[in-house]
N, C-alpha and C positions, 0 to 999 in steps of 0.2 A: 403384765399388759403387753398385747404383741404391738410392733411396731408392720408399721406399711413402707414398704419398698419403694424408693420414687425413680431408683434407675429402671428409665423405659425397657420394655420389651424388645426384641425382634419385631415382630408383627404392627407394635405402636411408632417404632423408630421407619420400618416401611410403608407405613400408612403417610406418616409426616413426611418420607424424602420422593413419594409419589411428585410431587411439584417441581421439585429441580431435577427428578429424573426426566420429568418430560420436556423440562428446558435445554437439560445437556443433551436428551437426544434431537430435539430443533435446532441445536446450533451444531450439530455432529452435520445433521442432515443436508444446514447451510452451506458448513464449511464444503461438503464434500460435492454440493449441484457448481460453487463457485469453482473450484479445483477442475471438474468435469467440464465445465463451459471454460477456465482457462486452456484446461488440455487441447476444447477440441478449436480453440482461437490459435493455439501456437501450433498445429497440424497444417495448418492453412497457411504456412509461413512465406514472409518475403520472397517474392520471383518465382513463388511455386507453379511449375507449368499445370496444376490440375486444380488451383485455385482458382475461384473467381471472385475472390475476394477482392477489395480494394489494390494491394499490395501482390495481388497473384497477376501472372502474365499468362493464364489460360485465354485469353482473346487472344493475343498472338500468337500462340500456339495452333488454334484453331483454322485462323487464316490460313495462315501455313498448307498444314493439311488440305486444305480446299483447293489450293494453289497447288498441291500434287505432290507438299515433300512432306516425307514419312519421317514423323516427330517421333521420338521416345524417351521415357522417362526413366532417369536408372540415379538409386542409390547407394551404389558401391562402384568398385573398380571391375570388379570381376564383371558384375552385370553391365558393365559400359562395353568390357574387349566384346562381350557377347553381340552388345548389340550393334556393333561398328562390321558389317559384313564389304564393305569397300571405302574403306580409308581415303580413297583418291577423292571420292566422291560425299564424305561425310562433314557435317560444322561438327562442332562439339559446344557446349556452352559451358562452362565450369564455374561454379559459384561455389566457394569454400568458406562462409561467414566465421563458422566454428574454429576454421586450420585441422581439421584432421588428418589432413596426408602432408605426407613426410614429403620432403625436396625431392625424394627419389621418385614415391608416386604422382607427382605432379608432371614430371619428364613422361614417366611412362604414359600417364595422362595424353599429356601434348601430342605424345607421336603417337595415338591412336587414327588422326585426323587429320584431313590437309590443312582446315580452317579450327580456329582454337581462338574462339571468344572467354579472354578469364576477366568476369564481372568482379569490381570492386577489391582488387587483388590488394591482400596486407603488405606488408615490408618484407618480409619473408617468401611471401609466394613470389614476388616481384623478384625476388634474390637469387630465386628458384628457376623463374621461366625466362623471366627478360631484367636480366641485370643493368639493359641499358637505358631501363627507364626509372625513374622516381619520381614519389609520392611528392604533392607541392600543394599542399593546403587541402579547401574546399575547393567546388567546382560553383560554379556562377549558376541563377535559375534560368538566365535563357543565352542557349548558345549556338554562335553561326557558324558554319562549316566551316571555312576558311581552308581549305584543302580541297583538289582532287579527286578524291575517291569516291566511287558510284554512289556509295549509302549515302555518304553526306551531304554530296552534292545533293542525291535525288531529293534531302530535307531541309537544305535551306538554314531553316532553324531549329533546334530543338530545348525544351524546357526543362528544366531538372528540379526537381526537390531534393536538393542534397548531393551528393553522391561526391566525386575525387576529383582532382586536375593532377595533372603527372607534367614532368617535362623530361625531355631527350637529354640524358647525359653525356652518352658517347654519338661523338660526330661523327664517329664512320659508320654507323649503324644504316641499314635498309628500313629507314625507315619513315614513315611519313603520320604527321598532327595532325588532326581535325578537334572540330569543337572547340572555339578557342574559351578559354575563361581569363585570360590574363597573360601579362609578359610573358611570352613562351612555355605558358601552360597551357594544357588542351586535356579536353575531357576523354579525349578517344586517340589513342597511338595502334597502327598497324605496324609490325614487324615481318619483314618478308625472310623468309629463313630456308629460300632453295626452294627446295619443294613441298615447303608449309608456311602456315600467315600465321602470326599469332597477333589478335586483338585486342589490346587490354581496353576495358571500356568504365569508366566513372559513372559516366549518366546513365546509372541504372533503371532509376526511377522512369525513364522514358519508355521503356518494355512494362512497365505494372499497367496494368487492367483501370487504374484510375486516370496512368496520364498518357495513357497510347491513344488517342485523340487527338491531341492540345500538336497543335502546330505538324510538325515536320516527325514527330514521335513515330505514328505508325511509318512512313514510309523508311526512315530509319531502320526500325526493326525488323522489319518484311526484308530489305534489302541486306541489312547485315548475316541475318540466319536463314535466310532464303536461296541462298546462293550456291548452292547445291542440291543433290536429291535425297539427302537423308540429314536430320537432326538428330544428336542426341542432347539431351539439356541433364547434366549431370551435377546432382547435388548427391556430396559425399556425407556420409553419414556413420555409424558407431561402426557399423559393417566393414569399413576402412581403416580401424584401427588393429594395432597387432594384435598377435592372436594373446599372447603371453603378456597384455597388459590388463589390468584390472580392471574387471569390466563391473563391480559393484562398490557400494562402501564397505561391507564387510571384508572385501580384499585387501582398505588401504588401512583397516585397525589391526593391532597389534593380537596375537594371538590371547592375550591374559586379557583385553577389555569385556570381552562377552561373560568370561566367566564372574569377573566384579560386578559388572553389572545384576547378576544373575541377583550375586551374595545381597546387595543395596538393599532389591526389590524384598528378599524373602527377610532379610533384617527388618525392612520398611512395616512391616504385614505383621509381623511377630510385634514389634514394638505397636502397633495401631492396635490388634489384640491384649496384649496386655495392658494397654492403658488406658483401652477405650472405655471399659466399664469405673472408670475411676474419676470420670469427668460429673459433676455434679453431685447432689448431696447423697447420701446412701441410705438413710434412715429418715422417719419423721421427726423434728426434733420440736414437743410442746411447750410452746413460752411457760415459766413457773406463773405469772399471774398478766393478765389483761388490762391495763390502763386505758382509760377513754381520754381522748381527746380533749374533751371539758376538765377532766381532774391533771390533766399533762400544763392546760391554758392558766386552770387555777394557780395551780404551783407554780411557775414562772411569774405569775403576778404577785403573790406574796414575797416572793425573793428578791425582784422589783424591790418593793414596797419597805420589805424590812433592811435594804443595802440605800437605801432614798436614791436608786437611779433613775430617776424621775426622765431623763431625758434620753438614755438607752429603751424605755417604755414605750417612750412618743416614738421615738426615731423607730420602733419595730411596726407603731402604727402607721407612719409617716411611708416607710418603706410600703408596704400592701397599699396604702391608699395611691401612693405616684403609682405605681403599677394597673392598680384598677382603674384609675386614670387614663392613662396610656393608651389602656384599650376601649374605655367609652370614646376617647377623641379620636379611633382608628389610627393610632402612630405606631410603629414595630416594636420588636423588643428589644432593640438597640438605639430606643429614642432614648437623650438625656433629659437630664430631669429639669433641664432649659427650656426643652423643646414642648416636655408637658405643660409646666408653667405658661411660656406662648399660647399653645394649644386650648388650655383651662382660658385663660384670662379672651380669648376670640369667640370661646361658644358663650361664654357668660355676659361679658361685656363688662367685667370688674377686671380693677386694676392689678397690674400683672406685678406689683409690688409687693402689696396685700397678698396676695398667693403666696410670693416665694418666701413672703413671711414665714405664712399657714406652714410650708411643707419644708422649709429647711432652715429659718429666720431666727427666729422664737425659742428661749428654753423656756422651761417651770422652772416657778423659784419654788411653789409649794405645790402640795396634792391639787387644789380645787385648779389651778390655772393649767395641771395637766390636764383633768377633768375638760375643763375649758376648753382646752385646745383639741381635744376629741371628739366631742363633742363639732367642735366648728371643721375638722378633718369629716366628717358622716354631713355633715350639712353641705361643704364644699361636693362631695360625691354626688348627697339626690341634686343636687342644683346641674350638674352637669350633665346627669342623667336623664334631668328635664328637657333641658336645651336638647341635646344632641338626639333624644328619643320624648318627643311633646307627645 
């Protein structure tokens, strides 16, 4: 007699993974529109002169320009010397969130320019350009000039979301605080250095496109980068790192990872090959004979019958009926058999005594009082079946 194969086919196994192919390809799809919409949210990044995002300082930038000074926009070093055609006459604005330039390109930075605005400068860059000042907490959200200087003065107040308070460590310094935020911290230090200024400024957030508005912001801004005939606003980027550093992740893995890797994969594939056809039954296998239900029911009740376990009998009917139960009074299947008892005894309006008798109470002493009691287990059921469905 032949036997039928039940290991699926190719063609039956691709028909059935039709459905979760076309889920992994919608959540491939997903993953990759969120990825694409994060990319083009972090393009548009803090202080970016050609944003107009929230967090971008392209409104200031634009004024600028109106007002007659020649802004430009460079991500590296190279393309800064480039674009600084008269140093006497140029700001620079240096924002290094990342630290990609070394102490040395930060100097060379500096003396590209007479004016040298470095926004939100680390501990290091600080170490780097102006040793004489240090990092002193947060900066306050609104702050008054309390110095001096054209910008400041010309704003009065200005507002901050965040950003740094520095204070003067060396007293002989040329230098002068504005912006106070607290005990001789100030959000904005000018350093005069001969024949170049250098600005470290905390209240960043007062050049972004959301808060150049809000109080003394824009004249702030206008007056600090305005103050010459040419900008450059220079945010350093990969382009500024050495040449001979690693510029991927395959650079900083070991030369033997890619080939293990490799091995994993084609181990991985062999072993899904050999095994795959081995999951599930391989042959038809026919029962020696068929048993019905009613002859499986019989037998059990004569076993009953002939061992006199008169009350394992009730109790298998006892069990199906609190169940059946359970679900005519609408209770889960993690009600107890308390809660059905309650439940029986409220639709019927019999006592909840007499019940817990019926279903957990009561043994047989003989056959007829099991009889009995199955009898009143079927009669408890339509009664309830009435009430809860008349």
């Amino acid at each position: 007699m032949s036997q039928a194969v039940l290991t699926p086919t190719a063609g039956k196994v691709l028909r059935r993974s039709l459905f979760w192919v076309g889920v992994a390809a919608f959540l491939a799809l997903v993953v990759i529109l969120t990825f694409g919409a994060i990319g083009a949210q972090s393009d548009a990044g803090y202080l970016d002169p050609e944003s107009p995002a929230p967090s971008g300082t392209r409104a200031v930038v634009e004024v600028l320009r109106q007002q007659g000074v020649d802004a430009t926009t460079t991500t590296s070093l190279a393309d800064t010397r480039d674009a600084v055609t008269d140093s006497s006459d140029t700001t620079l604005v240096l924002y290094d969130p990342a630290g990609y330039l070394t102490p040395v390109q930060l100097r060379q930075a500096q003396g590209l320019a007479a004016v040298t605005v470095l926004v939100d400068p680390s501990f290091d860059q600080l170490q780097a350009l102006a040793p004489e000042v240090a990092l002193a907490g947060d900066a306050a959200t609104s702050l008054d000039a309390a110095c001096d200087l054209p910008a400041a003065r010309a704003a009065g107040t200005v507002t901050a979301d965040g950003g740094s308070g520095y204070r003067v460590v060396d007293a002989a310094a040329d230098a002068t605080a504005c912006l106070r935020t607290g005990d001789d911290v100030y959000s904005l230090v000018q350093l005069d250095r001969g024949g170049s200024t250098l600005v470290v400024l905390g209240a960043s957030s007062a050049l972004t496109n959301e808060h150049v508005i809000e109080k003394g912001n824009a004249a702030l801004a206008l007056n600090l980068l305005g103050s010459t005939h040419d900008l450059v606003w220079y945010q350093p980027s990969f382009a500024d790192l050495p040449q001979d550093a690693p510029q991927d992740l395959g650079a900083l893995t070991p030369a033997w990872v890619s080939p293990v890797l490799a091995l994993l994969v084609i181990t991985f594939v062999a072993g899904a090959l050999w095994r795959g056809r081995r999951l599930g039954p391989l042959v038809v296998e026919n029962l020696p004979v068929t048993v019905r239900a009613s002859e499986t029911m019989l037998g059990r009740a004569r076993l009953y019958e002939k061992s006199s376990a008169r009350l394992r009998a009730l109790d298998a009917l006892r069990i199906g009926s609190v169940q059946r139960l359970a679900v005519l009074c609408g209770l889960p299947r993690t009600a107890t058999v308390d809660d059905v008892i309650v439940a029986v005894a409220a639709a019927t309006g019999s006592d909840s005594s007499g019940i817990r008798a019926l279903l957990i109470g009561t043994e047989p002493a003989t056959d007829g009082e099991l009889v009995s009691l199955s009898d009143a287990l079927l009669e408890l059921e339509r009664s309830v079946a009435a009430a809860v469905r008349p």
